[in-house]
C-alpha atoms as an extended CHARMM CRD file, in Angstrom:
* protein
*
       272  EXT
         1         1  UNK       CA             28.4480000000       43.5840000000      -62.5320000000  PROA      1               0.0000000000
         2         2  UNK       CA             25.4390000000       45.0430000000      -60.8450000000  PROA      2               0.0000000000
         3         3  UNK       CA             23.4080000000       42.0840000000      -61.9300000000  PROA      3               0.0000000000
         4         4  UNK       CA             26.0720000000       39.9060000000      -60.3850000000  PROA      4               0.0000000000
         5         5  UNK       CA             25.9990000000       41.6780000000      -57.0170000000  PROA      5               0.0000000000
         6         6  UNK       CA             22.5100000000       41.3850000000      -56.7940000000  PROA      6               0.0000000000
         7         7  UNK       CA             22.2980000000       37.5190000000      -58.0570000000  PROA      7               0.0000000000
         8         8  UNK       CA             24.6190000000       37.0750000000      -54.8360000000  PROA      8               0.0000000000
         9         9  UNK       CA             22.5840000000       38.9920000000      -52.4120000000  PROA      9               0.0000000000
        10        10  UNK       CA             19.3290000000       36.8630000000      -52.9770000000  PROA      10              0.0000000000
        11        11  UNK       CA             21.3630000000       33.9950000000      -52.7840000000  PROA      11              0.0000000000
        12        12  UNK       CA             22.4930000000       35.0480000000      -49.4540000000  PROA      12              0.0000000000
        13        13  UNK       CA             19.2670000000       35.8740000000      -48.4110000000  PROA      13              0.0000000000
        14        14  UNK       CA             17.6410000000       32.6840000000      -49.6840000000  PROA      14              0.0000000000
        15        15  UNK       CA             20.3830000000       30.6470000000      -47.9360000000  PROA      15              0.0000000000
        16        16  UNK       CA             19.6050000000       32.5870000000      -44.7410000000  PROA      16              0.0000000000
        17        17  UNK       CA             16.2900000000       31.6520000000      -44.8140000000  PROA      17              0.0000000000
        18        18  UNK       CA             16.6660000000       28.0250000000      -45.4520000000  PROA      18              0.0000000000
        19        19  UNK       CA             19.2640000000       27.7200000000      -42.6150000000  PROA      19              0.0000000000
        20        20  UNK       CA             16.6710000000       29.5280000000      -40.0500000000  PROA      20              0.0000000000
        21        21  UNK       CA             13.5960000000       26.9610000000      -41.2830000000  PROA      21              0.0000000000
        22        22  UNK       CA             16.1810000000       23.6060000000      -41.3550000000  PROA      22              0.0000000000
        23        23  UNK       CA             17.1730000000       25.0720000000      -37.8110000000  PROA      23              0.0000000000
        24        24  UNK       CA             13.8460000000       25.4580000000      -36.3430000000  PROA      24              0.0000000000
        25        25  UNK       CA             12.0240000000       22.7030000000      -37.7960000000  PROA      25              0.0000000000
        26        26  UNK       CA             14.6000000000       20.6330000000      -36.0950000000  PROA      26              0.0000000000
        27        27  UNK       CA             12.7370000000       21.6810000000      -32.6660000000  PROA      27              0.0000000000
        28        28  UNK       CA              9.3610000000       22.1630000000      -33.7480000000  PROA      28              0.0000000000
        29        29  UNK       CA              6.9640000000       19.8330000000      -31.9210000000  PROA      29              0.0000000000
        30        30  UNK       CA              4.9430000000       17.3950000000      -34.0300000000  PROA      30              0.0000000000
        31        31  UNK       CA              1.7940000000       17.6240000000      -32.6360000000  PROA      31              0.0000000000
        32        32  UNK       CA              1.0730000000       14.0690000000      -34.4340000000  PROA      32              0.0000000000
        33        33  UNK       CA              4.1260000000       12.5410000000      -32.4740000000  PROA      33              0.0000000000
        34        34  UNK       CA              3.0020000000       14.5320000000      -28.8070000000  PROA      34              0.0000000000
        35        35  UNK       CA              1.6030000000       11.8890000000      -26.2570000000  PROA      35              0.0000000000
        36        36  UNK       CA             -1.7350000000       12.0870000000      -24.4260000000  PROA      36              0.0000000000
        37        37  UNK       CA             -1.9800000000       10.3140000000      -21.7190000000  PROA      37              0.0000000000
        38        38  UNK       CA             -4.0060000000        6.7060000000      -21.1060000000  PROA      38              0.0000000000
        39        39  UNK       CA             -6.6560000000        6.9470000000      -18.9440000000  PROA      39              0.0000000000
        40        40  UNK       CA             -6.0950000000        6.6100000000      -15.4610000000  PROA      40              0.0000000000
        41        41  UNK       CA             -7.9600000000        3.4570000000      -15.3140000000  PROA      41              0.0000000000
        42        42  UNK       CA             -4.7280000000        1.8290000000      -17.4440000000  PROA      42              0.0000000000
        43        43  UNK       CA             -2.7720000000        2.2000000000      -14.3550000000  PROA      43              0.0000000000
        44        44  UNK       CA             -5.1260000000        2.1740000000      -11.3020000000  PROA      44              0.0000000000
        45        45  UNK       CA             -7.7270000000       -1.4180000000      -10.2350000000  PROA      45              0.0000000000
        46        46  UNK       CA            -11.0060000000       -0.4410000000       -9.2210000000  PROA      46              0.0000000000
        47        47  UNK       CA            -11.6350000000       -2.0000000000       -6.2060000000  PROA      47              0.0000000000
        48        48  UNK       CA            -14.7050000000       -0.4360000000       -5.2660000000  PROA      48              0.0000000000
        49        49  UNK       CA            -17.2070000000       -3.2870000000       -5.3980000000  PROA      49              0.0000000000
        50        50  UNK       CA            -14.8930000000       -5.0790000000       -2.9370000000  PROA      50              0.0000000000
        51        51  UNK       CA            -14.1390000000       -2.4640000000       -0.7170000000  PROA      51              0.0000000000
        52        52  UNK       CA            -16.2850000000       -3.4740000000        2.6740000000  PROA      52              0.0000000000
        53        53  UNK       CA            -17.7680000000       -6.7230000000        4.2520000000  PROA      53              0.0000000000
        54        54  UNK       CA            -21.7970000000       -5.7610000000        4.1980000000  PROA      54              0.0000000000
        55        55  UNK       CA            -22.8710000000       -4.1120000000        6.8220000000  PROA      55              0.0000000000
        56        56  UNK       CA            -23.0320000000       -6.2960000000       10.2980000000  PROA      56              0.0000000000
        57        57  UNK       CA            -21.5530000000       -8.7170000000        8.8020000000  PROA      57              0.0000000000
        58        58  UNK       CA            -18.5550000000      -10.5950000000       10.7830000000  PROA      58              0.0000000000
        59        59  UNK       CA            -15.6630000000      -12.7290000000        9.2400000000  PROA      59              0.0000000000
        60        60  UNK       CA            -17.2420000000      -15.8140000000       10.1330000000  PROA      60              0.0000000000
        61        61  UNK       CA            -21.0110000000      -15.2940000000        9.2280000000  PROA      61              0.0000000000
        62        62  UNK       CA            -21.8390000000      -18.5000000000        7.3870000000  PROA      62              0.0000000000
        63        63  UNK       CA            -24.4780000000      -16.8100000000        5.2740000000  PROA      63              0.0000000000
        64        64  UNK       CA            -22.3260000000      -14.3390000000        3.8260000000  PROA      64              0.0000000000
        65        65  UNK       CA            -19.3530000000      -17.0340000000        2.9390000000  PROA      65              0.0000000000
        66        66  UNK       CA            -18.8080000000      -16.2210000000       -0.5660000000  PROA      66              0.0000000000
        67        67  UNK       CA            -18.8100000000      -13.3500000000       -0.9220000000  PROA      67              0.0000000000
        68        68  UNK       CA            -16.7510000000      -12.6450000000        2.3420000000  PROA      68              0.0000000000
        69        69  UNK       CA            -14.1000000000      -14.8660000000        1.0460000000  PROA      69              0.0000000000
        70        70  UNK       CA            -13.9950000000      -13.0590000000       -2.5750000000  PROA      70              0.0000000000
        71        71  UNK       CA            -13.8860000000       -9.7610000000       -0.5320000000  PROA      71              0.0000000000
        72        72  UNK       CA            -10.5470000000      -11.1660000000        1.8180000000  PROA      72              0.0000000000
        73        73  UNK       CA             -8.8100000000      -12.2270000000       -1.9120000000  PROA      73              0.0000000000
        74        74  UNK       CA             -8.9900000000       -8.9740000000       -3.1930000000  PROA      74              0.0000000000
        75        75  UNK       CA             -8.5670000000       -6.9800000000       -0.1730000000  PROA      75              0.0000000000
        76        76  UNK       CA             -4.5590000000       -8.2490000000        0.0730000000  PROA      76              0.0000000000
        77        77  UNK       CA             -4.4720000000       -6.6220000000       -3.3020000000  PROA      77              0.0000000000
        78        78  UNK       CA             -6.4710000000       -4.0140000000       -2.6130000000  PROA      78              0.0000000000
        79        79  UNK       CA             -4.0900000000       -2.8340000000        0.0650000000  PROA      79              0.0000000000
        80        80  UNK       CA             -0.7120000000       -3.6890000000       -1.4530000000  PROA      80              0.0000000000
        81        81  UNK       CA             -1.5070000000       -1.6750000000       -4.6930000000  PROA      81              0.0000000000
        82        82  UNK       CA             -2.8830000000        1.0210000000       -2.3830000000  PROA      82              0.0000000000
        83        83  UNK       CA              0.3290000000        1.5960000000       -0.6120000000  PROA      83              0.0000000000
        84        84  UNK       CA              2.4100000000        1.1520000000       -3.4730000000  PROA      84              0.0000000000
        85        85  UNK       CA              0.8890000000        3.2420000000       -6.1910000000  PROA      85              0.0000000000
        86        86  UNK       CA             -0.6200000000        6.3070000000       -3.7720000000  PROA      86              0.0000000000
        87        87  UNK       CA              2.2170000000        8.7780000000       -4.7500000000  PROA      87              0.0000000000
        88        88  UNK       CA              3.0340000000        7.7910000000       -7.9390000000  PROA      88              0.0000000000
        89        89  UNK       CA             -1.1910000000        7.6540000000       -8.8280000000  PROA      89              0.0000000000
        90        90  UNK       CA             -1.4440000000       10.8640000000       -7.3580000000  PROA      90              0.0000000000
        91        91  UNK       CA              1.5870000000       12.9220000000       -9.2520000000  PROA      91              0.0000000000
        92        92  UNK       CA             -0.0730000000       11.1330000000      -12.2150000000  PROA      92              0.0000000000
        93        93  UNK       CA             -2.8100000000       12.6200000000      -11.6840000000  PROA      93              0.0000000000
        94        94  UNK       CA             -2.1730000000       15.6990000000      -11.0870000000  PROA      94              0.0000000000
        95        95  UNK       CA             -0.1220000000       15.1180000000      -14.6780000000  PROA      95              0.0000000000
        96        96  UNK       CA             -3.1600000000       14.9760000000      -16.0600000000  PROA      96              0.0000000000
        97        97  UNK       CA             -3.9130000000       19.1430000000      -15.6560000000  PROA      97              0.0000000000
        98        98  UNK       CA             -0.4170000000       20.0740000000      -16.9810000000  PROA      98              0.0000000000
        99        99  UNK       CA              0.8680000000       21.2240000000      -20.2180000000  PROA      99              0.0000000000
       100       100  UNK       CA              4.1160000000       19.5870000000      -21.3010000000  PROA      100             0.0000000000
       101       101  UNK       CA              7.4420000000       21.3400000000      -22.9920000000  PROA      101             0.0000000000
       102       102  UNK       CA              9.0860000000       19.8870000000      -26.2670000000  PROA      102             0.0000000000
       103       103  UNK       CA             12.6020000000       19.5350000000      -25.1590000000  PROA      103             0.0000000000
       104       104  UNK       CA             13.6950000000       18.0150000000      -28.3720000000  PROA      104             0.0000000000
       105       105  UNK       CA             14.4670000000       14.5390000000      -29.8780000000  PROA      105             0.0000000000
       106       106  UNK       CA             10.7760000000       13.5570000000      -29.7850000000  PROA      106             0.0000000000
       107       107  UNK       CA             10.7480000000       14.7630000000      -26.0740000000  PROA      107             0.0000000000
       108       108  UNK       CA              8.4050000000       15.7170000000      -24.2170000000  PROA      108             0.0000000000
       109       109  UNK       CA              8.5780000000       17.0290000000      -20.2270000000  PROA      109             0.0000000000
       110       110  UNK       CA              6.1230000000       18.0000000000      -17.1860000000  PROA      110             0.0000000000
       111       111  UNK       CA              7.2820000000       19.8150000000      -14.2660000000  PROA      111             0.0000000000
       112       112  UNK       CA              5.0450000000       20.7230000000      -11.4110000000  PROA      112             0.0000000000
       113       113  UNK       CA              4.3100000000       20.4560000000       -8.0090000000  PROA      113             0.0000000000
       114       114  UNK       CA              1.4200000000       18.9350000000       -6.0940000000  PROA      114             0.0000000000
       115       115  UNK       CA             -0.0470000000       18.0240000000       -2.4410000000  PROA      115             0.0000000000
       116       116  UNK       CA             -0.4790000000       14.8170000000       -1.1230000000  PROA      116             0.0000000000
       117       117  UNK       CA             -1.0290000000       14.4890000000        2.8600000000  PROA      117             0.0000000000
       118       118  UNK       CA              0.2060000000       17.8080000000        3.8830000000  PROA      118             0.0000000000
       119       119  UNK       CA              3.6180000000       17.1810000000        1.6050000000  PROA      119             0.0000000000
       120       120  UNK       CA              4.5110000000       19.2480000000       -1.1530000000  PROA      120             0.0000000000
       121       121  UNK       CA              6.2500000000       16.9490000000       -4.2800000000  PROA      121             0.0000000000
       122       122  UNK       CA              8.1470000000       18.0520000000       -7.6290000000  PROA      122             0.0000000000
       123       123  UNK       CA              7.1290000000       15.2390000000      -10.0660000000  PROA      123             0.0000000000
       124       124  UNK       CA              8.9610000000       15.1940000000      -13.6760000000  PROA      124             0.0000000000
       125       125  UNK       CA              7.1450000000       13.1400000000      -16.0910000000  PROA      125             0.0000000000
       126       126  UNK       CA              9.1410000000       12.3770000000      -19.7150000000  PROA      126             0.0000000000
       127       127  UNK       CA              7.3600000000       11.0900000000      -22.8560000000  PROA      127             0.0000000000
       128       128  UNK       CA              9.3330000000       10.1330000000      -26.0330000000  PROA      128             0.0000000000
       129       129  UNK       CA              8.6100000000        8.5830000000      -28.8510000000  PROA      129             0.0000000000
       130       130  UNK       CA              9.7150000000        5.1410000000      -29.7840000000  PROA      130             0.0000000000
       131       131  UNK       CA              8.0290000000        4.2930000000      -33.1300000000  PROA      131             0.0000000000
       132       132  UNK       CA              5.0200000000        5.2590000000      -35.0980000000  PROA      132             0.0000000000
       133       133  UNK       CA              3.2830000000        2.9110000000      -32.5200000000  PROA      133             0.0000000000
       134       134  UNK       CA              4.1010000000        3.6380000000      -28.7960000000  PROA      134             0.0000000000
       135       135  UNK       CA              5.5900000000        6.0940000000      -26.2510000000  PROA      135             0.0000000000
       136       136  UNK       CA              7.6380000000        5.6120000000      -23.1970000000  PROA      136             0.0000000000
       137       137  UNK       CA              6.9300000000        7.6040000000      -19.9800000000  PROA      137             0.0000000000
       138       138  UNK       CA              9.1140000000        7.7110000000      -16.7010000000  PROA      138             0.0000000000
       139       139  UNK       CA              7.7350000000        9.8930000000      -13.5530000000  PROA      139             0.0000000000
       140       140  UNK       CA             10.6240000000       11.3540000000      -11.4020000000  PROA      140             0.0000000000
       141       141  UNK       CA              9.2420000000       12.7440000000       -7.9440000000  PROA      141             0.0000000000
       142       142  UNK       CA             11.3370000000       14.2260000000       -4.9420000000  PROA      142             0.0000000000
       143       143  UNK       CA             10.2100000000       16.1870000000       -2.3380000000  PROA      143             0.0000000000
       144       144  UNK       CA              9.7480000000       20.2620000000       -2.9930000000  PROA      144             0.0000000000
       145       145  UNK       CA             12.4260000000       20.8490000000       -0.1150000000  PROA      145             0.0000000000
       146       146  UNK       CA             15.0310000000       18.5890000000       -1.7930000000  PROA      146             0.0000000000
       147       147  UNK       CA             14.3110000000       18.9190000000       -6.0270000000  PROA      147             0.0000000000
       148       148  UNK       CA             17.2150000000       17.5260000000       -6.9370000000  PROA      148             0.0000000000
       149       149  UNK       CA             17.1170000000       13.8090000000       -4.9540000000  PROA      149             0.0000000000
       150       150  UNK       CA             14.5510000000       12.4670000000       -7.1030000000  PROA      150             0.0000000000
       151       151  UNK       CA             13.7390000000        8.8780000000       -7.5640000000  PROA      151             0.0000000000
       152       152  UNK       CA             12.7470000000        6.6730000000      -10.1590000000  PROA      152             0.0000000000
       153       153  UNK       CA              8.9040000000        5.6820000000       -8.9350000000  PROA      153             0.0000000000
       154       154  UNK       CA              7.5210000000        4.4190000000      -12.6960000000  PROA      154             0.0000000000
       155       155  UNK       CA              8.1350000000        4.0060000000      -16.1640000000  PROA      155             0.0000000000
       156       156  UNK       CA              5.9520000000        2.3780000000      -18.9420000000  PROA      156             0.0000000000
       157       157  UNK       CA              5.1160000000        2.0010000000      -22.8720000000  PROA      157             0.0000000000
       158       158  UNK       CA              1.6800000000        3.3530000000      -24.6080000000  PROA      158             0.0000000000
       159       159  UNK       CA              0.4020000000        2.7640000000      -27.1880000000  PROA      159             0.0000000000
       160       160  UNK       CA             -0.5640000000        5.8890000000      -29.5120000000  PROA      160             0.0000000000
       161       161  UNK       CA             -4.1820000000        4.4250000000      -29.6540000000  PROA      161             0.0000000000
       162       162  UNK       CA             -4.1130000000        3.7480000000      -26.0480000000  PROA      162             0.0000000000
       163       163  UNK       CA             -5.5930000000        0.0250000000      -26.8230000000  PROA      163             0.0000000000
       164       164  UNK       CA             -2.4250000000       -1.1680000000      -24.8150000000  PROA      164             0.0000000000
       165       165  UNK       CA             -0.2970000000       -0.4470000000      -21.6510000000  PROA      165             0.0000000000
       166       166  UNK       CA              2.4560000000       -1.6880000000      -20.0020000000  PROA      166             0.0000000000
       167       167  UNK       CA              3.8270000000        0.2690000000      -16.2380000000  PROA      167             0.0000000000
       168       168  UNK       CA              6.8520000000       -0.5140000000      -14.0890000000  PROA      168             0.0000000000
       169       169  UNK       CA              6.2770000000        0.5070000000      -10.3870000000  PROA      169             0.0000000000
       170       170  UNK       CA              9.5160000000        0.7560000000       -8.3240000000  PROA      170             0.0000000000
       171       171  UNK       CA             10.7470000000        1.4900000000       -4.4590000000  PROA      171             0.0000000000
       172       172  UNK       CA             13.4560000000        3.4480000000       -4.0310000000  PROA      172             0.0000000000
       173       173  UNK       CA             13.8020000000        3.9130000000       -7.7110000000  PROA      173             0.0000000000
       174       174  UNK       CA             15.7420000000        0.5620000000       -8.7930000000  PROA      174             0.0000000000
       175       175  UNK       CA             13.4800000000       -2.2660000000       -7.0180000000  PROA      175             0.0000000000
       176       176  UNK       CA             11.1020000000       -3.0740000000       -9.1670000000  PROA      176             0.0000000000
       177       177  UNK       CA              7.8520000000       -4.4000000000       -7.0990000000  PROA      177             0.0000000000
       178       178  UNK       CA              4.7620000000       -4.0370000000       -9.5800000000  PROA      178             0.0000000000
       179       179  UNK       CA              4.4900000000       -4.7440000000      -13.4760000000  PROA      179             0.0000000000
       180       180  UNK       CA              1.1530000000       -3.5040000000      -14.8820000000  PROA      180             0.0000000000
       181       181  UNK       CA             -0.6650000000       -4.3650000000      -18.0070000000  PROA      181             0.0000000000
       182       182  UNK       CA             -3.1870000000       -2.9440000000      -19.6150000000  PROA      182             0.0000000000
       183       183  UNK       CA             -5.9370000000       -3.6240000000      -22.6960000000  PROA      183             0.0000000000
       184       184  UNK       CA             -8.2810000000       -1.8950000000      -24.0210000000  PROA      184             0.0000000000
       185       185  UNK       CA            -11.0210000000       -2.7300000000      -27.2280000000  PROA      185             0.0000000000
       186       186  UNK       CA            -12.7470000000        0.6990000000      -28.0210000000  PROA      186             0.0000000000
       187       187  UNK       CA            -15.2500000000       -1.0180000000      -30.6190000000  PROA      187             0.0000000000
       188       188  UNK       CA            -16.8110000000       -3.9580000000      -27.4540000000  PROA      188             0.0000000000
       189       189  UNK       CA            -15.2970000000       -1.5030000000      -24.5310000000  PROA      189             0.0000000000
       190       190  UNK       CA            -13.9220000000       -4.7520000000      -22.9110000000  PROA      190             0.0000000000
       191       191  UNK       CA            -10.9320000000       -4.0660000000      -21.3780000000  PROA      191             0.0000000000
       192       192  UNK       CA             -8.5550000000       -6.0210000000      -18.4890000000  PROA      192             0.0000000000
       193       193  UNK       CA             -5.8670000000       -4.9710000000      -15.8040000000  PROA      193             0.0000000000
       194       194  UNK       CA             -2.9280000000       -6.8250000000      -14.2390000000  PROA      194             0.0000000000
       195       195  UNK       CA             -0.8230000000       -6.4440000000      -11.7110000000  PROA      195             0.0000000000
       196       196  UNK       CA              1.6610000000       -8.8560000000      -10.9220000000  PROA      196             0.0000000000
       197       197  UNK       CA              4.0920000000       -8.6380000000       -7.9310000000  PROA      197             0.0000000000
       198       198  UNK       CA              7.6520000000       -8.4270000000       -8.7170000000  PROA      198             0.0000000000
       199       199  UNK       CA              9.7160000000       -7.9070000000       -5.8700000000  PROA      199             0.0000000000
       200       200  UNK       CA             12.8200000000      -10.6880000000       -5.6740000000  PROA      200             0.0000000000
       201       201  UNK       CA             12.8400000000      -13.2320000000       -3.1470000000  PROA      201             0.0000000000
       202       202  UNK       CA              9.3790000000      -12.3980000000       -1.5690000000  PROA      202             0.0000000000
       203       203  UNK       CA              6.8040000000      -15.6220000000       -1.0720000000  PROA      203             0.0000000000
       204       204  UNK       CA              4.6420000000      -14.1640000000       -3.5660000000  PROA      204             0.0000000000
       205       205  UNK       CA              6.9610000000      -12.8020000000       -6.2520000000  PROA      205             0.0000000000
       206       206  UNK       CA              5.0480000000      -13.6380000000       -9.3400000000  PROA      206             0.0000000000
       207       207  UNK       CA              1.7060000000      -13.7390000000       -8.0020000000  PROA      207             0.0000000000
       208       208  UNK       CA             -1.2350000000      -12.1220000000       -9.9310000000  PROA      208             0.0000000000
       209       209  UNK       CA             -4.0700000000      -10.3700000000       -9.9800000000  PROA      209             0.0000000000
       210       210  UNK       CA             -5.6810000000       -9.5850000000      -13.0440000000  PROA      210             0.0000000000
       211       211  UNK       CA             -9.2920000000       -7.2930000000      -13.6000000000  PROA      211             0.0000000000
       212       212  UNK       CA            -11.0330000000       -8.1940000000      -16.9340000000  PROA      212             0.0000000000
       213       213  UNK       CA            -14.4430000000       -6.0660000000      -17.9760000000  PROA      213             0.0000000000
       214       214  UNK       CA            -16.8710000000       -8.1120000000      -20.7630000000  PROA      214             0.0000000000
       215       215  UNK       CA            -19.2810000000       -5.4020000000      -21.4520000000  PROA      215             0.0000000000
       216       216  UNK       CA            -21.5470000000       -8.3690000000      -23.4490000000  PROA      216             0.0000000000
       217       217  UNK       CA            -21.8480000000      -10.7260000000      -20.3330000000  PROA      217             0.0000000000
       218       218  UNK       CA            -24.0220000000      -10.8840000000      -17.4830000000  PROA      218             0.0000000000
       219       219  UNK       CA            -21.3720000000      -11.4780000000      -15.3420000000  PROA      219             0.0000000000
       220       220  UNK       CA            -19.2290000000       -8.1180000000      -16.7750000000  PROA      220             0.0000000000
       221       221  UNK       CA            -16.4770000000       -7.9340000000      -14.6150000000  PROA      221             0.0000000000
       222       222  UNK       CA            -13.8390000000      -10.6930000000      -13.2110000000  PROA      222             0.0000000000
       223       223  UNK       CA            -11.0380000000      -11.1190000000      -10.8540000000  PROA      223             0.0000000000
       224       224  UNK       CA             -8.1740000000      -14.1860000000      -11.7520000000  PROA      224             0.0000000000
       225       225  UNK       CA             -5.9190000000      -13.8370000000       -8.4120000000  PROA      225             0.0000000000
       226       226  UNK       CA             -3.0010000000      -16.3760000000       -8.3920000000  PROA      226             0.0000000000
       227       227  UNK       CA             -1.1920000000      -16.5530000000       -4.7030000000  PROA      227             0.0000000000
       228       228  UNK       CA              1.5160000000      -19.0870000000       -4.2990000000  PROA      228             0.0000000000
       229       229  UNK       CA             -1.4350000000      -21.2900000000       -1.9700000000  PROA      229             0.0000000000
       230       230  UNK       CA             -3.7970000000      -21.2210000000       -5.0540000000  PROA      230             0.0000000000
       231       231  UNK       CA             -5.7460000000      -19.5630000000       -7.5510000000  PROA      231             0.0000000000
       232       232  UNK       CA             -9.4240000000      -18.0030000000       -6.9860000000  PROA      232             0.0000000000
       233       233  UNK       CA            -11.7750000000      -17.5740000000       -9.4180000000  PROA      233             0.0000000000
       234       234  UNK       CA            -14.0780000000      -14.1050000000       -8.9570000000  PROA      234             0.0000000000
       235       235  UNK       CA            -17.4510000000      -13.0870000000      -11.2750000000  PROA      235             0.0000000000
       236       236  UNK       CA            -19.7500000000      -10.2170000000      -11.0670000000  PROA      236             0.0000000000
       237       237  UNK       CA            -22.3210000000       -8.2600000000      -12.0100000000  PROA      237             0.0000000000
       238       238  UNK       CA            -20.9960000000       -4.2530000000      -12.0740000000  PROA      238             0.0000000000
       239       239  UNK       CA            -24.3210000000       -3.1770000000      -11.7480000000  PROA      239             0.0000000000
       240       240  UNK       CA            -26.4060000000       -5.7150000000       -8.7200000000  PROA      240             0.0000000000
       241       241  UNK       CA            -22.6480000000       -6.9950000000       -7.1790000000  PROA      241             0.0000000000
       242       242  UNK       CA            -24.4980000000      -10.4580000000       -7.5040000000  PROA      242             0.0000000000
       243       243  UNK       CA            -21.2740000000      -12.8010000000       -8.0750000000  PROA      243             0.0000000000
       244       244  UNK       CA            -19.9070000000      -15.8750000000       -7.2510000000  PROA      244             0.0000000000
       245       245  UNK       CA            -16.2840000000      -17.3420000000       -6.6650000000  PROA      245             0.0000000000
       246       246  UNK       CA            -14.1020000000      -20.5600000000       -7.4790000000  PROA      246             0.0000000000
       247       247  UNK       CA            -11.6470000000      -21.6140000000       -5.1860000000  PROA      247             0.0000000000
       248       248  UNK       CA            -10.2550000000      -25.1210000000       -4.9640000000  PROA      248             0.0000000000
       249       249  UNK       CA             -8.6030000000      -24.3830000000       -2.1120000000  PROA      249             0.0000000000
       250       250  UNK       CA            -10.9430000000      -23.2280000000       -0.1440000000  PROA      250             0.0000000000
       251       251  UNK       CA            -13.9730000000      -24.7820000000       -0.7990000000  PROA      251             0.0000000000
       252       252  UNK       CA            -12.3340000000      -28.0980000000       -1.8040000000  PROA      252             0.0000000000
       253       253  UNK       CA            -14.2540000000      -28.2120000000       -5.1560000000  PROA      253             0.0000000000
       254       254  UNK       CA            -14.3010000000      -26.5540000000       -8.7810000000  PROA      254             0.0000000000
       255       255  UNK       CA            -17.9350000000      -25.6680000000       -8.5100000000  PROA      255             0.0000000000
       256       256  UNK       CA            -19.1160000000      -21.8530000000       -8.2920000000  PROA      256             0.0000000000
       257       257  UNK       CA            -20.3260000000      -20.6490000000       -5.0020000000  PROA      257             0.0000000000
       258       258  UNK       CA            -22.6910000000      -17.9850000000       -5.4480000000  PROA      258             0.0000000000
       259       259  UNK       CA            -24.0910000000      -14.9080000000       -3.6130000000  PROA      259             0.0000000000
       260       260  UNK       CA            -27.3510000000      -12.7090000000       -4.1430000000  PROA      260             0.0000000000
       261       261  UNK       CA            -27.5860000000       -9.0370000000       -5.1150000000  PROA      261             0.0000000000
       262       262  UNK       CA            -26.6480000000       -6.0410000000       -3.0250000000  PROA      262             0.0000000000
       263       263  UNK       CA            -30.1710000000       -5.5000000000       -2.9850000000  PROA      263             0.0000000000
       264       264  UNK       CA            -30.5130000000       -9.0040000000       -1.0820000000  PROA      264             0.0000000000
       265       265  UNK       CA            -27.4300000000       -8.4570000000        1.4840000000  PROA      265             0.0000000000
       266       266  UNK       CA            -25.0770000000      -10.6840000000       -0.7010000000  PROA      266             0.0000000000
       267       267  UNK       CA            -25.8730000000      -13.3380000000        1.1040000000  PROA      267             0.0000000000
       268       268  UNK       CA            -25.1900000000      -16.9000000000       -0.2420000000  PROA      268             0.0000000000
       269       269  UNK       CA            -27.2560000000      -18.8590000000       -2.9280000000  PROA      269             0.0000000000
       270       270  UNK       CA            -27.2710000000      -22.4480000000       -3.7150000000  PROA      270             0.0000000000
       271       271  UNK       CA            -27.8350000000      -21.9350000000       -7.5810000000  PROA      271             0.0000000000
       272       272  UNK       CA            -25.9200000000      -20.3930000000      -10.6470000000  PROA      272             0.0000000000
């Protein structure tokens, strides 16, 4: 009898113990399964190179032509990403410094505050797993003096390898007025960015913009901008800003009109 007593109390005990494991590995974060963020370069154009006329320079200074008229096609861009992404870029940011919590279900969350122009923000950024592949991520911000009338201002997909991106920018939390894509090779560090304009019913619903990096050319970076008037062509070299531009349109050809170095003003050249 004693032996039986005892049999039952290790039983007990054993079942105990495999109850309290089964419950906790239920909410014990896989650290395999946890996202890290994409850079922020998956989600934000550089613009930089395009960024001011040189200096002295006035809109209609023949000698600067080409590249003036690359720098007005990416400066609509330039601005309309600006305005739209500032917050949400920001709070991402910001995301960037935080530790998430595993809320469960292949969940993860990050809560915090941050500045931007003299306002405080609450931003709640989710990340859950979708397959062995990718991750979903939607940022939530409000204002600190009203936490709980937050709005929708992204959402996206990742890749676990981060060699793809895809981002959803929205006003008022239901319009959506941005898509973003993202690629990335690791092995040739080429890499390319779009953003195309989604608003409904605008003139230029649908129009692109797309940033493509070829780490092997001499021209290493590109713009392709689509506008409902026409398509311009942009190449560059990251490291001189030499370039030149197609633009049907404009220059009522498909030849490349070319521009000298930084070093040289950027003024206009005659050959390729």
């Amino acid at each position: 009898m004693k032996n039986f007593l005892n049999f039952n109390v290790l039983a007990s005990i054993s079942l105990v113990i495999s109850l309290f494991f089964s419950i906790t590995s239920c909410d014990k974060e896989d650290v395999n399964d946890r996202p890290e963020f994409p850079p922020m370069e998956s989600m934000v154009m550089d613009f930089s190179d395009f960024n001011e006329q040189p200096g002295g320079v006035k809109g209609a200074d023949l000698s600067h032509e080409n590249f003036l008229h690359s720098y007005l096609s990416v400066v609509f861009w330039n601005v309309a990403s600006t305005v739209t992404m500032a917050l949400p870029v920001a709070a991402y940011g910001y995301a960037l410094q935080q530790d998430p919590v595993y809320v469960g279900d292949n969940t993860w969350e990050w809560d915090y505050e941050f500045p931007l122009n003299g306002i405080d923000y609450v931003a709640t950024l989710t990340g859950s797993r979708i397959n062995n592949e990718e991750f979903s991520m939607e940022m939530v911000i409000s204002l600190a003096i009203a936490p709980n009338l937050g709005v929708k201002w992204f959402d996206g997909v990742v890749r676990y390898d981060h060699i793809h991106a895809t981002w959803n920018l929205f006003r008022d939390g239901s319009v959506k007025v941005l898509e973003a894509e993202w690629n990335m090779d690791f092995e040739t560090e080429d890499a390319d960015l779009t953003y195309t304009y989604t608003e409904p019913g605008q003139t230029e619903t649908g129009s692109y913009i797309k940033l493509a990096y070829m780490s092997q050319e001499f021209y290493d970076a590109a713009y392709t901008i689509s506008l409902a008037a026409g398509d311009t062509f942009i190449e560059w070299n990251t490291s001189t800003r030499e370039g030149r531009v197609m633009d049907l349109v404009k220059f009522e050809d498909s030849e490349w009109h070319c521009w000298e170095t930084e070093a040289n003003g950027l003024m206009d050249k005659v050959y390729n």
